[in-house]
C-alpha positions as CSV (number, residue, x, y, z in Angstrom):
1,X,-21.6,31.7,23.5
2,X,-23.0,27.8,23.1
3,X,-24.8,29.2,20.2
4,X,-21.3,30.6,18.5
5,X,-19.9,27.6,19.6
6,X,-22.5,25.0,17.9
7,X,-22.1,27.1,15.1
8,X,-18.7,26.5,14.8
9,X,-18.4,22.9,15.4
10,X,-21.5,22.8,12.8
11,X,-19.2,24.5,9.7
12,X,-16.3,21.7,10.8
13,X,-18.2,19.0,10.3
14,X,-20.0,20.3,6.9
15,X,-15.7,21.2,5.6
16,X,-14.7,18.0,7.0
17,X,-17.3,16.6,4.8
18,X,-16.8,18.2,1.8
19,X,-13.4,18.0,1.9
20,X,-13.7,13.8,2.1
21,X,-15.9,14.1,-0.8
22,X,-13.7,16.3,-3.0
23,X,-10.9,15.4,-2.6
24,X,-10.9,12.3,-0.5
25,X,-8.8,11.1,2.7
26,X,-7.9,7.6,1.3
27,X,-4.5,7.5,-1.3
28,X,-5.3,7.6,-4.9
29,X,-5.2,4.5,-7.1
30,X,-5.1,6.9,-10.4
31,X,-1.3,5.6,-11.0
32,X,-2.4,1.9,-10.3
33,X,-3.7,-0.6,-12.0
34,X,-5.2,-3.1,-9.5
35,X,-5.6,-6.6,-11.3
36,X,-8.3,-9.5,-9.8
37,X,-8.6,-12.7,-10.9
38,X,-10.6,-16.1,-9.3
39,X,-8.5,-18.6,-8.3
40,X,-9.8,-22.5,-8.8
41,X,-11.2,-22.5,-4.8
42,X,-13.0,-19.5,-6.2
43,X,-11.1,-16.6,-3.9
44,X,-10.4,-13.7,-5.3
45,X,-6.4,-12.6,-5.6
46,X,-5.6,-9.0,-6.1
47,X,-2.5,-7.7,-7.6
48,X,-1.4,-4.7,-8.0
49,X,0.1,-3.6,-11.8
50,X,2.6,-0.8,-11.9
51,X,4.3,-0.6,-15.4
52,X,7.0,1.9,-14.6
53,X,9.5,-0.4,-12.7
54,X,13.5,0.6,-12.8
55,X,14.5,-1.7,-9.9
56,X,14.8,-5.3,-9.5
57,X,11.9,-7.2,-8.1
58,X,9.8,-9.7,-7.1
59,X,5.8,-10.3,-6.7
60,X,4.9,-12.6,-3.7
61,X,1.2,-12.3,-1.9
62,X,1.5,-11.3,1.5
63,X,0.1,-14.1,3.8
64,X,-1.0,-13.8,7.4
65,X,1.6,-11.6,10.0
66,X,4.2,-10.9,7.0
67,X,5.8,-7.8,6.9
68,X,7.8,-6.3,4.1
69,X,11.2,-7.2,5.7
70,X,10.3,-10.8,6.5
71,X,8.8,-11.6,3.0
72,X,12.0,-9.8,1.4
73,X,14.4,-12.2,4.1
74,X,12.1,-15.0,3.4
75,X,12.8,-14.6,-0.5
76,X,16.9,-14.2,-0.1
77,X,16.8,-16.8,2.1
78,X,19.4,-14.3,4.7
79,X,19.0,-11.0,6.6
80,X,18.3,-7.9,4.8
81,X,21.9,-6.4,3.0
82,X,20.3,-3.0,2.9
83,X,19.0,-0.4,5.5
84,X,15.3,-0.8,6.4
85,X,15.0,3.0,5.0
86,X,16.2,2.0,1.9
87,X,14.1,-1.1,1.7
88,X,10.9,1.1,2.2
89,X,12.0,3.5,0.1
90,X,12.3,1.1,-2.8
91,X,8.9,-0.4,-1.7
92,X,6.9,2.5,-2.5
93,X,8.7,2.8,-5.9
94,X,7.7,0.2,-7.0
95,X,3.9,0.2,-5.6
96,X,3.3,4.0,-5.8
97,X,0.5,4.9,-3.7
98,X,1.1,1.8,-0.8
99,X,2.5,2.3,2.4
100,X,4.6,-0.6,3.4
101,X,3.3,-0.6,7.0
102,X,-0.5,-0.9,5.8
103,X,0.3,-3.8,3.2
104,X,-3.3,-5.7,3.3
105,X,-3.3,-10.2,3.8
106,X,-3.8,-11.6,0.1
107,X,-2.8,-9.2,-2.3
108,X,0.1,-9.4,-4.4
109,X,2.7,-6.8,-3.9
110,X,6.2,-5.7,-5.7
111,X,9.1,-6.3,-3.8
112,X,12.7,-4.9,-4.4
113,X,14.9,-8.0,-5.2
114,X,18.3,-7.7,-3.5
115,X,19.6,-10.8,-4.3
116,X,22.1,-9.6,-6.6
């Protein structure tokens, strides 16, 4: 029975494995077009290009303990005039591939504009 069950364990790991090298358990940059440049201290920005945009918006680079809603509120200069759904939905239209929650310190980002 330990035998069947080492066995087992054995073929998980070797699917798990293949399955992170085939297709891969991180989202998919093929839609995005991640642009880095050196800034004059020498640090490296990121930004991330996404040609297809329908909705109004704005670029700002996420700085220490932002979140999507306060760099939105922070640009209107007010609370939010949408639902936080729709705010996140919007988000990941216009930076397919990015979850809102796991936004990363430094890197330039598309925000909805909802100041009209």
């Amino acid at each position: 029975m330990k035998n069947f069950v080492g066995v087992l364990i054995a073929v998980l790991v070797i699917y798990v494995i293949y399955f992170d090298l085939t297709v891969g358990t991180l989202p998919s940059l093929a839609n995005q077009h991640v642009e880095k440049s050196v800034n004059q201290h020498g640090e490296i920005n990121e930004a991330i290009q996404n040609p297809k945009m329908t909705l109004p918006y704005f670029d700002a680079k996420v700085e220490p303990g932002q979140t999507v809603i306060s760099v939105v509120e922070h640009q209107l200069g007010k609370s939010l005039p949408v639902s936080i759904s729709d705010l996140i939905n919007d988000f990941k239209k216009l930076n397919e591939g990015q979850s809102p929650e796991k936004i990363k310190i430094g890197v330039t980002y598309h925000f909805p504009d909802y100041s009209n």
